[in-house]
Steps between C-alpha positions, in 0.01 A plus 500: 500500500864373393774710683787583345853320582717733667905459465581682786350647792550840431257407158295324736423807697454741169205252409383540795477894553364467133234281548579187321449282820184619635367817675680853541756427772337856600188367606634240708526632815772297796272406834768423686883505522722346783851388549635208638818361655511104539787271586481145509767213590374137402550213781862360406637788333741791559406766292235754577295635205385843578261628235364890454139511311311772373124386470204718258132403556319581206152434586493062514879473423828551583830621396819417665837561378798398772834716552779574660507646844529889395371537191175581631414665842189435663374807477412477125199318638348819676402686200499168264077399575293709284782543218442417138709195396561715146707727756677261691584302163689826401695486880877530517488158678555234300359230820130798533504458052498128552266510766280674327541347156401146743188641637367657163535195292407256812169722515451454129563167525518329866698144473207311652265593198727419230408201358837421348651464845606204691390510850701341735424501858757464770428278824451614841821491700804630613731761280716199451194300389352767284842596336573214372187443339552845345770469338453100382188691313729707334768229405234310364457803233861402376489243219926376547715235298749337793739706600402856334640815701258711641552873606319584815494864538369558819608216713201368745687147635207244467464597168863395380378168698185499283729576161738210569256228599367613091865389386602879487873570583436903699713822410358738825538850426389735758598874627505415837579142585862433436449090562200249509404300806769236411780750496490522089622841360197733360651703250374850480568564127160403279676529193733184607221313586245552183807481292558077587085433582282285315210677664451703713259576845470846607345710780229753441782716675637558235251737362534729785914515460477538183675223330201316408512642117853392470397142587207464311705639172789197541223272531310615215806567291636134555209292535558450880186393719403723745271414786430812735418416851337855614361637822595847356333594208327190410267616301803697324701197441150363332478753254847366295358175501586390105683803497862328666320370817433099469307431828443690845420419838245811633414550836262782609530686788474378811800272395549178599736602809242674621245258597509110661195376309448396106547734326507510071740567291448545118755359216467596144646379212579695179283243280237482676495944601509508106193299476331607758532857309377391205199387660452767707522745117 
């Protein structure tokens, strides 16, 4: 069946607890919850990543949405297993809504069955190793003339190496890093950024903070590609696909970090999601 094309995530989720995507979010019951802390500092590099995730099982899939430290204790997860995901998509949380809004339409839909999808598979190897071939996968979704500004928001440092060797000149924006590994300022305003970018590359993140819809609206409203690189609500990020998102990078859970062997990655394009839709109808 042909889904609808949400314009924000907040329509998204209406669709959702209406039934336009799939079953009653009331029937789908969560098998599992957990919560994890992970930190991670790349050979050669001084800064130290530390990421919070919130993980859903729904049956085969997953739902992951990452946050920051606080916003959810890990204590949600004691009561989480054996919830309905229509309740936790109703949840004060914005990071548990994302979560599971991730493992819903990743149930309906799991990455490695969609035929539209790109699979990429990352070698064997060290983080370093395995980083970098992450995020040249996701550069390789940006189609750039010489030259053309690019806002990172959400600053991962291989992957401003993997946006200049396309010819990209990188505007990092990130809430926590104040300067790149070569001592260049991050700004932490988005609006400055988006507001001189030819296109733009985004985390998944930015569903769970919330500034995800404000994004996708500048890029819709001026014609601004925007490739979404999402361990967070990747299957979220899929759903605006021809709806302000031009390409995404999804990676399942367990995420590449995660894991020294190959391991597959999945890129979409908007063209090609469209099509595969159509054929899917």
């Amino acid at each position: 069946m042909p889904y609808p094309k949400p314009h924000t995530v907040a329509e998204l989720t209406e669709g959702i607890l209406e039934g336009a995507y799939g079953p009653d979010p009331k029937d789908v019951t969560v098998t599992s919850a957990f919560w994890l802390y992970h930190t991670t500092r790349l050979a050669g590099g001084d800064v130290t990543y530390h990421n919070h995730y919130l993980l859903l099982r729904v049956g085969e899939s997953f739902g992951a949405c990452s946050f920051e430290a606080g916003e959810v204790s890990s204590d949600f997860c004691e009561n989480a297993s054996g919830s309905t995901l229509e309740t936790l998509l109703r949840s004060e949380s914005a990071s548990v809504r994302i979560a599971a809004l991730d493992a819903y339409l990743s149930r309906v839909r799991p990455h490695r069955e969609a035929g539209e999808a790109e699979p990429v598979t990352l070698p064997s190897g060290t983080p370093e190793i395995r980083a970098r071939a992450r995020d040249a996968a996701i550069a390789g979704l940006l189609d750039l003339e010489p030259g053309a500004k690019v806002a990172l928001i959400g600053v991962v440092n291989p992957l401003i190496e993997a946006i200049r060797d396309r010819g990209g000149v990188c505007l990092p924006c990130d809430l926590n890093l104040r300067t790149t590994q070569w001592g260049e300022p991050v700004s932490d305003d988005m609006t400055e950024v988006l507001e001189q970018a030819d296109a733009v590359v985004a985390t998944g993140m930015t569903l769970g903070n919330g500034t995800f819809d404000l994004i996708l609206e500048h890029c819709r409203q001026n014609d601004v590609p925007l490739v979404v690189y999402a361990q967070t609500g990747s299957a979220v990020a899929r759903a605006f696909l021809s709806s302000g998102v031009t390409a995404l990078s999804a990676e399942a859970f367990p995420f590449s970090q995660f894991s020294a062997d190959a391991t597959a990655l999945y890129r979409y394009r908007a063209d090609s999601f469209a099509a595969g839709l159509e054929e899917a109808s």
